[in-house]
N, C-alpha and C positions, 0 to 999 in steps of 0.2 A: 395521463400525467400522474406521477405520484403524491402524494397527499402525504406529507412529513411531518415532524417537528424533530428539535436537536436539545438537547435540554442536559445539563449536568456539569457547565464548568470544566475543567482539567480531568474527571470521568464521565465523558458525554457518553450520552444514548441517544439513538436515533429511532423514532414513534415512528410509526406507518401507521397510516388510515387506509386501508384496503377496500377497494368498493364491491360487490357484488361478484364476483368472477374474477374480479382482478389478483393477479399474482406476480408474486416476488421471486425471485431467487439470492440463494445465500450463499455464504461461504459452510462447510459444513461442523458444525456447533456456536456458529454463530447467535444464532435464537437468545435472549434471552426468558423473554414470554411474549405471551400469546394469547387470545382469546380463544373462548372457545368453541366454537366457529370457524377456524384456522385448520385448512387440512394439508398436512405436510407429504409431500411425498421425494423420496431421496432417489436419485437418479444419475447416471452419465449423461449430460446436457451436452449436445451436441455430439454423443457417440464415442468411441474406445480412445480414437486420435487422439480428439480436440481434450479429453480426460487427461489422455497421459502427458500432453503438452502444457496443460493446467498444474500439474502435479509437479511439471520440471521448476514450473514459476514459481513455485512456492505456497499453491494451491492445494486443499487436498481433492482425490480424483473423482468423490462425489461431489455432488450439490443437491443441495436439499430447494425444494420450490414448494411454497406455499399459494396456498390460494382459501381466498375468501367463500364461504358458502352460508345460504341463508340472510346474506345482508350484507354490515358493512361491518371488517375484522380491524382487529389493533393486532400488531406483533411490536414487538421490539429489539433490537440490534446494540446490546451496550459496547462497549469498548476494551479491549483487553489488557491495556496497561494507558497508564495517563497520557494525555495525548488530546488528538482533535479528530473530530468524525466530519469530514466534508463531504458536502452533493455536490455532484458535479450533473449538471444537465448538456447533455450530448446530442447534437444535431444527428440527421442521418450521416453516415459513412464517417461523421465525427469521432478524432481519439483522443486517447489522451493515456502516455507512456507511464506505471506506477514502478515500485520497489515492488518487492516480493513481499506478498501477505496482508497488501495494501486493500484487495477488496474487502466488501463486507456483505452489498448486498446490492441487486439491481432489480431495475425492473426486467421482466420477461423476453423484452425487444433487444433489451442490451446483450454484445456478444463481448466472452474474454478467448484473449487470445495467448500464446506467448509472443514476445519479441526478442529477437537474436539482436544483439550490438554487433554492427557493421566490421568494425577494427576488433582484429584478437586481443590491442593492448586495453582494450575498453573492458571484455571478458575475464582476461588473464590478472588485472594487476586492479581492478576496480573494487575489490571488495563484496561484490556484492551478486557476485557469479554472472556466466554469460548469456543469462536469459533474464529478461524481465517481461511485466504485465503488459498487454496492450491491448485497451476496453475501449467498444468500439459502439456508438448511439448506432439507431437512435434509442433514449428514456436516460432513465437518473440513474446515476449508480452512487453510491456508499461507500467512499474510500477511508479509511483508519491511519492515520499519521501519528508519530512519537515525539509528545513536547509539542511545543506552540511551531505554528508554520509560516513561515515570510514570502508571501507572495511576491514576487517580481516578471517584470517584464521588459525580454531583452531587447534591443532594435538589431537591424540587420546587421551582422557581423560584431558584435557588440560578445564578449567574452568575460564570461565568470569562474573564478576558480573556488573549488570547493570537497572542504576535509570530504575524506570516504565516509559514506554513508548516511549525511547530511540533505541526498538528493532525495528527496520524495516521490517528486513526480515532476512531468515535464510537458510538453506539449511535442507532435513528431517531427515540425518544423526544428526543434533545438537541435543542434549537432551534440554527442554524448562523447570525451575522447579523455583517454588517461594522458597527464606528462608528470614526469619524473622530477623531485625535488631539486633545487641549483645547489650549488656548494657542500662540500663535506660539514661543515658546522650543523650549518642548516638540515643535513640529511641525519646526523649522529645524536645532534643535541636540541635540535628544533621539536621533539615530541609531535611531530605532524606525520612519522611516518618519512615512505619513501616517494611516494607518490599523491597527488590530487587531481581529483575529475577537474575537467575543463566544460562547460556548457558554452554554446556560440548559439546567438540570436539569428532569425527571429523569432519569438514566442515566450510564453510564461514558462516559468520554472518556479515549485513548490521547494521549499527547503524547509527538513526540520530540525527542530532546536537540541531532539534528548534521544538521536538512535536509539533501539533497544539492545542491539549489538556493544553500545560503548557503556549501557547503564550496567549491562551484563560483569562486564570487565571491571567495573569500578564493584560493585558489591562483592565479586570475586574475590577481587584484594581484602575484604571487608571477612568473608568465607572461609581463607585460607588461614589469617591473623587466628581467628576464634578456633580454629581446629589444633593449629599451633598452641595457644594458651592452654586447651584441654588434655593434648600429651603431657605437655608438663607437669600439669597437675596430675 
């Protein structure tokens, strides 16, 4: 079992207490530090495939895996824009569906996979391309979310609608499906876009509060204004 702590408010980092032999695997520049003691070694984890199906999800195609030597190591995992660092502990053959870019770090036992969305209009019109994560126990893994996250949990047949890229992460029980906004008002002047994800119960569903996608866009606007003022002048 992993040996954690989460510590930092709106920029969390995630401690590891590493025991003797025990090791981690990460996303690659994830690290923040480390003791030293910590020996790192950067790898294709589970071979060229399982790399390049990592790398469609949003992953890059190494992984760095640490392990402890000499005793018991610290590394640590911060966070890369503000946000929330969740464990998630994972039974055997346990998943659980993320966004892309959502890991950070697991233990050794844990596998990432990709996951293909069933429906094309899920891929096509989702925002968020037609692959995502799918991390599979057993051990803990390290997911990274944007903004604070509202856990819920749906009952059977039980349907939520939700802006693009607000979904986090999901449990595999969820159904994942796009529908297209009602009315011309609504689709022209509603600022929601043309489309929003549908999630159907049973199981939890992660939502977060501050995409990095949509914070993108708003500094953008912020970007273009200041570059405008400077021709002028």
């Amino acid at each position: 079992m992993l040996n954690y702590e989460i510590k930092g408010g709106s920029m969390p980092v995630a401690i590891c207490y590493l025991q003797n032999g025990q090791k981690i695997v990460s996303e690659s520049g994830a690290m923040g530090w480390m003791s030293d003691n910590i020996i790192m070694d950067t790898n294709m984890k589970g071979g060229l495939f399982k790399s390049i199906g990592r790398s469609l999800s949003g992953e890059s195609l190494f992984l760095n895996t640490f392990t402890s030597a000499n005793g018991m190591g610290k590394i640590a995992f911060p966070c890369s824009v503000p946000g929330k660092i969740m464990a998630k502990e994972l039974s055997h053959n346990e998943s659980i569906i993320c966004q892309k870019g959502a890991f950070i770090a697991a233990e050794d036992s844990v596998s990432l996979n990709i996951h293909f969305r069933k429906k094309l209009s899920s891929g096509f019109f989702g925002g968020e391309g037609f692959i995502l994560q799918r991390i599979t126990g057993p051990g803990t893994v390290l997911l990274e979310f944007d903004g604070y996250v509202e856990e819920l949990t749906l009952a059977p047949g039980e349907r939520l609608k939700v802006d693009t890229g607000h979904v986090a992460a999901f449990d595999p029980t969820v159904a994942f499906d796009i529908e297209m906004v009602k009315g011309l008002k609504n689709i022209f002047f509603g600022g929601e876009g043309l489309f929003l994800t549908t999630l159907t119960g049973p199981g939890k569903v992660y939502l977060q509060t501050m995409p990095l996608q949509n914070l993108a866009g708003k500094l953008s606007m912020y970007f273009a204004t200041a570059n405008t003022n400077m021709r002028d002048h």
